[in-house]
C-alpha positions in Angstrom: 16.5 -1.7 8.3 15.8 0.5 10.8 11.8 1.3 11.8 10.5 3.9 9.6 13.3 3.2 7.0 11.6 4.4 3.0 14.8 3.0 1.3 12.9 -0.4 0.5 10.0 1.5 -1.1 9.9 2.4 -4.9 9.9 5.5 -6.6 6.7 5.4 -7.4 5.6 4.3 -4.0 7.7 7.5 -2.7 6.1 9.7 -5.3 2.0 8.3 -4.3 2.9 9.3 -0.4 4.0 12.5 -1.2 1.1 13.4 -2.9 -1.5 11.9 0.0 0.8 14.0 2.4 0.4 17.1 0.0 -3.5 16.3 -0.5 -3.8 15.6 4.0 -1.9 18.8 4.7 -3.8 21.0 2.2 -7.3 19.9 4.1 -5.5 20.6 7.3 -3.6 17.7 8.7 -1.2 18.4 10.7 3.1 17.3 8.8 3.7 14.4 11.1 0.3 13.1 10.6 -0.2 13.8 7.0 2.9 11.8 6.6 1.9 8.7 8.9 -1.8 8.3 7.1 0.4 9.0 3.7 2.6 5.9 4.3 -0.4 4.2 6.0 -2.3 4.7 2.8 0.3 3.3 0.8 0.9 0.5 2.4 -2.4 -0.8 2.5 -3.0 -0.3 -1.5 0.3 -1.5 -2.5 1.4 -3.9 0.9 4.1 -2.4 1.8 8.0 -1.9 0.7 9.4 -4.0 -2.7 9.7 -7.5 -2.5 12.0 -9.8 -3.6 11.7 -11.8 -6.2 9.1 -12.2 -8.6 5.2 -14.3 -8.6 4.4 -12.6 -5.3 0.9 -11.8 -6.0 -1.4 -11.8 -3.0 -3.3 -15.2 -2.8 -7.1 -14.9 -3.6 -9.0 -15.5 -0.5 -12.6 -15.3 -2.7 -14.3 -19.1 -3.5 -15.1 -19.4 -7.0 -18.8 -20.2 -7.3 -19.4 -23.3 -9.2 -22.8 -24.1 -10.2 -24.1 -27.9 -8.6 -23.2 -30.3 -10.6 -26.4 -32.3 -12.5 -26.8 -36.1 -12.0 
């Protein structure tokens, strides 16, 4: 896939960048960036193109609080 390929990316993925572009260009963005902080954007809620296969939820990097333990 070549850099800056979409094909791997969802239709719903394809329909949220288009609406950040719409939403960056209407404030004043210039195209070319309204589309890189679009994709950006997208990337970083949904972490980037599909994925194969299924269980790929992103690992929890938080430490459950346990209260101490009473002796």
């Amino acid at each position: 896939m070549p850099q800056g390929d979409k094909s791997k990316y969802t239709d719903k993925q394809k329909r949220q960048a288009a609406h950040i572009e719409q939403s960056y260009e209407e404030r004043g963005v210039g195209e070319k960036e309204a589309e890189s902080r679009a994709w950006s954007t997208v990337n970083a809620v949904s972490g980037g193109g599909k994925k194969s296969g299924s269980g790929r939820a992103k690992k929890a990097t938080a430490k459950v609080a346990r209260p101490p333990t009473r002796r």
